[in-house]
N, C-alpha and C positions, 0 to 999 in steps of 0.2 A: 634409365634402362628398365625396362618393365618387366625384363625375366628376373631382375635382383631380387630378392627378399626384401621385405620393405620390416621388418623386425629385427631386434637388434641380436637378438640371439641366433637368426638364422643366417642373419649376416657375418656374426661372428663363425657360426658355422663352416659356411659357403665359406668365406675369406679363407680360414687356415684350411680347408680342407684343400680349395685351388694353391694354396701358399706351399703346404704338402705334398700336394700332387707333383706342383713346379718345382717343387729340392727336390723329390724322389726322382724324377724324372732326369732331371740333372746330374743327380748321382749313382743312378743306375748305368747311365750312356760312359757316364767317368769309369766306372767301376765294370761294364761290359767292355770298352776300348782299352783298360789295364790287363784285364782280366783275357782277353783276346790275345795283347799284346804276350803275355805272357805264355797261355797258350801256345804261340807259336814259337817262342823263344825253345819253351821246355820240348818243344814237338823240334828246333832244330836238333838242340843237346842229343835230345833221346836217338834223332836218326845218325847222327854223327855219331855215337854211343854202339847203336846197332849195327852200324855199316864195319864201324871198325873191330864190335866183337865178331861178326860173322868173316871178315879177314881174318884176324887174329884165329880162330878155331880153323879156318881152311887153311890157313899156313901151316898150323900142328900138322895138320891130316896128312898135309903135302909130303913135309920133312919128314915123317911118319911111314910115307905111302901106302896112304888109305884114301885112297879116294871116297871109300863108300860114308866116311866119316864127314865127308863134304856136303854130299847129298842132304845126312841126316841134319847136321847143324842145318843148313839153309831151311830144311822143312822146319826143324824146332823154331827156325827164329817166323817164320811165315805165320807158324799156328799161335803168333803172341797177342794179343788184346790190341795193342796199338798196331800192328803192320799187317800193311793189305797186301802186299807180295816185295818174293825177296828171289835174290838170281845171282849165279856168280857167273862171269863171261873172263874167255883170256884176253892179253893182252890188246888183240884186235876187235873185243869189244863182241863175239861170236857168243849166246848164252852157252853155257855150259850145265847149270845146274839150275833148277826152281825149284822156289817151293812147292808149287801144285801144277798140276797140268804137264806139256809137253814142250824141251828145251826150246823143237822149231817152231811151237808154236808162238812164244816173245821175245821176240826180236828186239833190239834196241830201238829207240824211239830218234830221230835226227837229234831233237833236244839232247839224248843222254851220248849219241856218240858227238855231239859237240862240247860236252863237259869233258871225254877223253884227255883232251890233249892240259885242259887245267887244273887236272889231275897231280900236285906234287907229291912228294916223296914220304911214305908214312903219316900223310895226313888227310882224313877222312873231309870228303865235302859234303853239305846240300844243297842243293839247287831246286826251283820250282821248275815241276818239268812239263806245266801246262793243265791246264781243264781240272786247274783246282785240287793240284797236285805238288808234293813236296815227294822230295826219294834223295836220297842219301846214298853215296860211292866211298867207296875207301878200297885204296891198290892193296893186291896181295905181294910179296916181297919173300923168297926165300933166298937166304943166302947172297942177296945181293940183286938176283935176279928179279926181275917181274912177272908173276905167272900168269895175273888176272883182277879182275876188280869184283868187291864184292857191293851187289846194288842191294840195297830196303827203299820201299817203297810207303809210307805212314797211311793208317788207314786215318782219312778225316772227318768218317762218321764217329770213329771215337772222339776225335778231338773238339768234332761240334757238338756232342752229346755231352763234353764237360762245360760248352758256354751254354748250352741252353742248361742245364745243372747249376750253373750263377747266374741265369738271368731268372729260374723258376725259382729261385732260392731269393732273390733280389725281389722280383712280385710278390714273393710271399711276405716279406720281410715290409714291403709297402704298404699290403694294404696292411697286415697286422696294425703298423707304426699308424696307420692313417683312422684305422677302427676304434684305435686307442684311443689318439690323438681329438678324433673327433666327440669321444664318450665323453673325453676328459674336459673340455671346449662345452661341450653339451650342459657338462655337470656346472662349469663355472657362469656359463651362460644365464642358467636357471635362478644363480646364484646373485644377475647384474639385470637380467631382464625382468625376472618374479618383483622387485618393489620398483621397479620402471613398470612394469603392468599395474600395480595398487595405484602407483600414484598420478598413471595415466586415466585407470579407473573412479579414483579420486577425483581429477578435476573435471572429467567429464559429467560426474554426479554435482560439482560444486556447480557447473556451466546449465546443468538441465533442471536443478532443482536447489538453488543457493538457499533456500528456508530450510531446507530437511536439512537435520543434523544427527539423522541414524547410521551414516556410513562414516563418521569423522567419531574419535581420531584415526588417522589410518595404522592398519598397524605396523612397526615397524622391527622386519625379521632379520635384517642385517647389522652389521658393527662395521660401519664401514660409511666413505662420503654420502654413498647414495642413503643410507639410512636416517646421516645428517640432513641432508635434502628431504625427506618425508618429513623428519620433525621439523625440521622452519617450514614444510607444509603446512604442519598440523599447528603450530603457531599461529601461521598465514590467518587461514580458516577460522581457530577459535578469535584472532584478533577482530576479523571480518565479522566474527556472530555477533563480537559483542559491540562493533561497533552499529551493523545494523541493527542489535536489539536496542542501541540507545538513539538510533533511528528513527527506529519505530514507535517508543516511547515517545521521542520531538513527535512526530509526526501524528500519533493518538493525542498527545495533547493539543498540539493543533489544531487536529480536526473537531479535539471536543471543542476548542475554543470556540472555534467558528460557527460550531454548533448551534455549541448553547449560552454565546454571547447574546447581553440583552441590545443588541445594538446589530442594523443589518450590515450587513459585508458582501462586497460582490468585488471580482476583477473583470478586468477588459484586456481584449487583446489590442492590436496595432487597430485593426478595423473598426472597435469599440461595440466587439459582440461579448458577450457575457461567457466566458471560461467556468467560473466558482461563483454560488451563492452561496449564503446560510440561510435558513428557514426564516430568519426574520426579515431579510428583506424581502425574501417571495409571500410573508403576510402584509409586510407591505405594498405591494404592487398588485394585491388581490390575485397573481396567477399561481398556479401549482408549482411547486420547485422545479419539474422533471420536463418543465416549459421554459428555461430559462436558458438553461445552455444552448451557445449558438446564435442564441437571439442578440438585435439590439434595444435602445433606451424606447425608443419610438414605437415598438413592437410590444412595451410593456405599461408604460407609462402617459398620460395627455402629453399633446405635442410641447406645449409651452413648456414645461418640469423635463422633458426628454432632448429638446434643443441645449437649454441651458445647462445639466448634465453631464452631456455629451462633448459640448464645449469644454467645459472643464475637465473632463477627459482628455482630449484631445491635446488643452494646453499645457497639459502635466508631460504629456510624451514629444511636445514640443521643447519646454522648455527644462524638462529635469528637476521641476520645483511644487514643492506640496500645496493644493490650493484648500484654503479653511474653512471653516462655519459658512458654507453658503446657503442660503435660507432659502428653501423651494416652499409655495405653497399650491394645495391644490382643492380637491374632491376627492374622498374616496367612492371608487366604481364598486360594482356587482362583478363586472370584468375587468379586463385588460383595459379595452376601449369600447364595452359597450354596460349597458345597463345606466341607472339615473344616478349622479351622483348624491349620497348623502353627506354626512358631516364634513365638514373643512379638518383637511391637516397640516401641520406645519414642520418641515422635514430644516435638519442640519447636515450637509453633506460637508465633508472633507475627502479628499483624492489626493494623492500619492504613490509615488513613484515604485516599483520593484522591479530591484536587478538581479539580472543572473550572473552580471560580471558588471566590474567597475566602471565599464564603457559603456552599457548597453541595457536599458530600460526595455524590460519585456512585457509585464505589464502593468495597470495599475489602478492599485485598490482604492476602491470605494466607502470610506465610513459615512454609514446614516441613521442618523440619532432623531427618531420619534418626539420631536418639539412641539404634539398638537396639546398634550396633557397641561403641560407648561404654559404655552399659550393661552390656552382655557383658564390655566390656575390663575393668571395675569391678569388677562379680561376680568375674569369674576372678581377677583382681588380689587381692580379698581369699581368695579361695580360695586360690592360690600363698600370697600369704601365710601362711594356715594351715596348708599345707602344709609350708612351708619351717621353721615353727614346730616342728609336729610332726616335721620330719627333724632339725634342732637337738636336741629333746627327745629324740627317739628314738638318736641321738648321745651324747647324754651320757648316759642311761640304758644306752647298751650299754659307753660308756667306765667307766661305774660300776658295771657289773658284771663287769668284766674280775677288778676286785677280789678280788671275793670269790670270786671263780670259780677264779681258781687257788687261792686257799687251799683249794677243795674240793678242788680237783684234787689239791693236795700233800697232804692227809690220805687222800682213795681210793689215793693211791700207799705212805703210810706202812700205811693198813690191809693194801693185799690185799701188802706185801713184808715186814713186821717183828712182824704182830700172828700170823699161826701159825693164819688163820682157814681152818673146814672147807669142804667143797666148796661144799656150797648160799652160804652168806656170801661166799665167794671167788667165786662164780658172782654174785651181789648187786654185788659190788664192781665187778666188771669190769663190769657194766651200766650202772652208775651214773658208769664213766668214760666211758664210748661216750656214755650222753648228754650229759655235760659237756665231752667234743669238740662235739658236736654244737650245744651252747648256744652254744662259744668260736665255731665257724665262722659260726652265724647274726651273734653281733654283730659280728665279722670284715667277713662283708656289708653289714651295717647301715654300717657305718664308712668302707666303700671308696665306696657310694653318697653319702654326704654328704661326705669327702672327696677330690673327684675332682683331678684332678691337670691342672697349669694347662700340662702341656708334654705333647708327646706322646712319647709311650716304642712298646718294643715289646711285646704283649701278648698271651698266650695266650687263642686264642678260647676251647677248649674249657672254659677255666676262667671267664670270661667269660659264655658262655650255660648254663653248669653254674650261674652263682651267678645268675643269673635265673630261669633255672628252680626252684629253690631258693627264692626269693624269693615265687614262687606257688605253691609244692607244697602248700599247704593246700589251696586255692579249688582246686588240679587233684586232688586226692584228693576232694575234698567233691562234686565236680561229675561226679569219676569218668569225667575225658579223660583217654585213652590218648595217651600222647606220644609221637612217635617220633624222635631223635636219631642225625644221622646227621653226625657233623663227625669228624677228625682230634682226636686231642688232643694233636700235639705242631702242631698248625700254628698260626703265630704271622702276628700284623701290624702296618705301625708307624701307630698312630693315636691320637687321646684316647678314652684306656681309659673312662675315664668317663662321657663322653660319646655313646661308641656303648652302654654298658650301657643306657643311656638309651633309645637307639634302641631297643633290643630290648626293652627293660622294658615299652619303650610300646605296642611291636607285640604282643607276647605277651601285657598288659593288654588290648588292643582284641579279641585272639583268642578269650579266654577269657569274655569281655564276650559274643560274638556267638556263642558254641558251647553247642549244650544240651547237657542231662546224656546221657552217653554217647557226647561225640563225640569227634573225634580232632582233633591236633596235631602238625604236622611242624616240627623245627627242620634245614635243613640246610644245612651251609658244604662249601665245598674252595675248592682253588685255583682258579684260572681266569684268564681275559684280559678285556680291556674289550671289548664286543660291540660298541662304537662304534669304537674305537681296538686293533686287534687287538695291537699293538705292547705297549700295557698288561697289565701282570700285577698282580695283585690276589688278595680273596677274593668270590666269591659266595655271597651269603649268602640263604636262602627258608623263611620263614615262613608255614606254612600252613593253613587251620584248614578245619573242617567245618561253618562256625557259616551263619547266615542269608546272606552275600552283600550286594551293595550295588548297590544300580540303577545307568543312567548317570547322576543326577542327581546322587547322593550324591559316586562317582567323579569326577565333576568338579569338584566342592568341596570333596574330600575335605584337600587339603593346603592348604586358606586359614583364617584364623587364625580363631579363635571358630567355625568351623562345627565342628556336632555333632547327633549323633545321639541322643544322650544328656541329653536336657532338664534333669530335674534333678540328677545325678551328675557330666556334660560339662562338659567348661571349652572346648575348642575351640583347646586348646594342644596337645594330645600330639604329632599326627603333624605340625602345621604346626612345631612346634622340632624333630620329627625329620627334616624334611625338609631344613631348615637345617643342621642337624651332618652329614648327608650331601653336602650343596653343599660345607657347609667342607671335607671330606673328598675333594671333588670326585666326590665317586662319582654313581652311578647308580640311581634304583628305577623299576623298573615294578609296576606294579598289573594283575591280572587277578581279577575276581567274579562270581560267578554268583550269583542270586538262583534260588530253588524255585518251579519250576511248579507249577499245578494239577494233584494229581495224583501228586504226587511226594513222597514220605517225606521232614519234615523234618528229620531225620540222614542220616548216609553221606554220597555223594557227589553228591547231588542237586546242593548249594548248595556254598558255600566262598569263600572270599580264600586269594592269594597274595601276598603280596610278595616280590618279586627286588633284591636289592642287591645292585652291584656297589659295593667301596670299594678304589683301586689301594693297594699296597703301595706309596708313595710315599715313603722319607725326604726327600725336598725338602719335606713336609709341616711340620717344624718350623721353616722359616724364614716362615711364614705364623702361626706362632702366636705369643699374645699376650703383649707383653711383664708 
């Protein structure tokens, strides 16, 4: 019903007030039909009362004879508050006397001369005599005889002025009961609807803003059920904060996990579009994170890595089962799918299932673990190994020709001093010992390289970058670099001799690596001080070539382990352990490169690398080395 009150208090209202209306109504109709009833009852009494005191006084008068005594009683009783006219007639009903007006003028009415004859003996009637009329008869009687009857006629504007008197008394008495009634209903109202309003207002604020928690707890103004019902609200509520505060707690930790796990993370939906990445697999797939969502495998990844993938996706939501270390490899792009690819990577995928109910796989996650560091560490690994094989081999192949090398040597010495041989032969001879110096000093080198020395001593540079350079005189012949050497050769330093040969072996290997044919090579040391620590004295040492240069890209990755330039040749070890024997050393390098512009001849001095080392002349250096 749309006219109800849709609130409880006005309901309550409304309700008792119709509830009041419908007693009072009902007890008023009871109480006017009593009250009527009675009325009329008292209105017979009084004219039965009247008729027969106005007989009674005109009998006196009679026996008396006084008629004028008749007259008067009949007027006294006409001028009384309840009677509207009174008349005394004789026995054939003829009026005789009224109370106002003129005897001929009221005649008996047929009604009253047919009450005559029902008339008994000393006892007063009333009868209704029509048009809303009561009148009242009683015979007069002297001595036996009958002289006359005397009528009252009731006036019924008194007698309706006493029911509208109880029914005006009865509305008053209503609304009063109803005004009360309703104050009182009002007050109790306020009393059941005021925390039915809080705690309506309450959930409307928990339903529109469930983080705010400035209107909680509510407060609670009653002692009563409805009061208890706010407090297990206010329970409700603080249970709900604190269960989403430990929500949200799961869920910050989650998210940082996913964050700033060193491992990528991505889900998939049914269709195997991308829902959730972390940053590390969007640095792996080269594209922006805020590109990710929505997309699929193939929209990010080369076809062949995004088939395979995808499959495996597919077959986790097929079959409900985690699939493991699948080995992708590929190229990393510039782009998604475009740009050249450079280094090779090598990806671990595992895919797994995630439910939102025990039946029903919604989606599922992607772990991918960056295998290309590991892969490189492998490859080089067995590289070094082969390496270190071949410096053992090459080891004992120069320990095994020590052998026979001198025996050469002592026979070219017994030739050109005992055998008496001519010029040209003795010219033969002597040639043949210069190169058998020459063979003893290479495996000499050979030997110092593989036997390096586990303490540091003091050590002459110049001999030192004389027997590295030495070491690539082929490849620098072949290549036809001019070398330029510019060091002391008595100047000495105290550090592992072996270890910095390394250094240099590796620097002058990357030089020669990076310089075309026809270019140049600087090797230059002296004394000097630490440019950091002026108080240090040391050597500096600059290694310099003419070869291509290296962007800033390269130069910033240059000393980190496995990076290389060198795809299939590179291990991604040389300069990252020569970086390290330089720390142990404590020293210093900078790096300066230029890369060739357009434009510009790639020989000369277009392009080039330097490296600058400083390494202090430190003997406190052998309390740092290894037992």
């Amino acid at each position: 019903m749309r006219w109800w009150p849709r609130s409880i208090r006005w309901q309550m209202l409304a309700g008792l007030v119709l509830l009041e209306a419908l007693s009072l109504g009902l007890f008023a109709a009871v109480l006017v039909h009593q009250q009527t009833h009675e009325v009329y009852q008292r209105a017979y009494q009084r004219l039965a009362h009247q008729a027969t005191s106005v007989a009674t006084q005109a009998k006196e008068a009679l026996l008396q004879e006084r008629p004028g005594w008749v007259q008067q009683s009949v007027r006294m009783m006409g001028e009384a508050p309840s009677v509207a006219f009174a008349k005394i007639t004789d026995p054939a009903g003829n009026v005789l006397f009224v109370s106002s007006g003129e005897a001929e003028d009221k005649p008996l009415s047929e009604v009253e001369h047919a009450q005559i004859p029902r008339i008994t003996h000393d006892e007063a009637r009333v009868f209704d005599a029509g048009q809303n009329r009561l009148e009242g008869v009683c015979p007069i009687y002297t001595g036996g005889d009958l002289r006359g009857f005397a009528w009252v006629e009731t006036d019924r504007a008194w007698d309706d002025e006493q029911l509208n008197t109880v029914q005006h008394d009865t509305v008053i008495f209503g609304v009063i009961w109803l005004v009360a009634s309703a104050l009182l209903v009002f007050i109790m109202a306020r009393s059941i609807s005021g925390p039915l309003a809080t705690l309506h207002r309450g959930t409307r604020a928990l339903m529109n803003a469930p983080e705010q928690s400035a209107n909680f707890p509510l407060p609670v103004a009653v002692h009563n059920e409805i009061g208890d019902l706010i407090e297990a609200f206010n329970r409700m509520v603080a249970s709900i904060a604190e269960q989403r505060a430990g929500l949200h707690d799961t869920l910050s930790l989650l998210d940082s996990m996913l964050a700033n796990a060193p491992i990528g993370l991505a889900f998939f939906d049914r269709r195997c579009r991308i829902v959730r990445v972390n940053h590390v697999f969007a640095d792996m797939t080269g594209v922006p994170l805020s590109r990710h969502l929505g997309r699929t495998l193939p929209e990010l990844l080369p076809a062949p890595v995004a088939q395979d993938l995808e499959s495996s996706v597919l077959r986790v939501f097929t079959s409900e089962a985690a699939v493991r270390n699948q080995e992708l490899s590929g190229h990393a792009f510039s782009g998604a799918q475009g740009g050249k690819p450079s280094r090779p990577w090598t990806w671990l995928a595992s895919a797994y299932p995630v439910r939102t109910t025990p039946q029903q796989v919604r989606w599922v996650g992607v772990i991918v673990l960056d295998a290309s560091d590991r892969k490189r560490s492998e490859d080089a690994l067995r590289k070094t190994e082969k390496l270190a094989a071949t410096g053992r081999l090459a080891a004992s192949i120069a320990h095994e020709i020590n052998n026979p090398l001198e025996a050469i040597t002592n026979l070219l010495f017994l030739l050109r001093n005992f055998c008496q041989l001519e010029d040209p032969a003795l010219n033969y001879v002597t040639m043949a010992e210069h190169e058998a110096r020459r063979i003893a000093e290479i495996t000499q080198q050979t030997l110092r390289f593989y036997r390096q020395s586990t303490l540091p001593t003091r050590a002459n540079m110049s001999e030192l970058l004389d027997s590295v350079l030495s070491l690539y005189q082929g490849r620098l012949n072949t290549l036809n670099i001019q070398v330029t050497r510019d060091y002391d050769a008595q100047m000495d330093l105290f550090c592992f001799a072996g270890e910095v040969r390394q250094v240099f072996a590796n620097l002058v290997g990357n030089a020669i690596d990076a310089t075309p044919e026809g270019g140049g090579l600087i090797l230059r040391a002296r004394r000097s001080r630490n440019w950091k620590m002026p108080g240090q004295e040391g050597v500096r040492f600059a290694v310099a070539d003419t070869g291509s240069g290296m962007d800033a890209t390269v130069r910033e990755h240059v000393f980190e382990a496995f990076f290389t330039t060198k795809e299939v040749t590179g291990t991604g070890l040389g300069l990252w352990v020569s970086h390290e024997i330089i720390q142990k050393h404590k020293g210093i390098v900078h790096l300066r490169s230029r890369t060739a512009h357009k434009g510009e001849p790639p020989a000369g001095h277009a392009s080039g690398t330097v490296f600058q080392i400083f390494l202090p002349d430190d003997p406190s250096l052998k309390s740092t080395a290894p037992a």
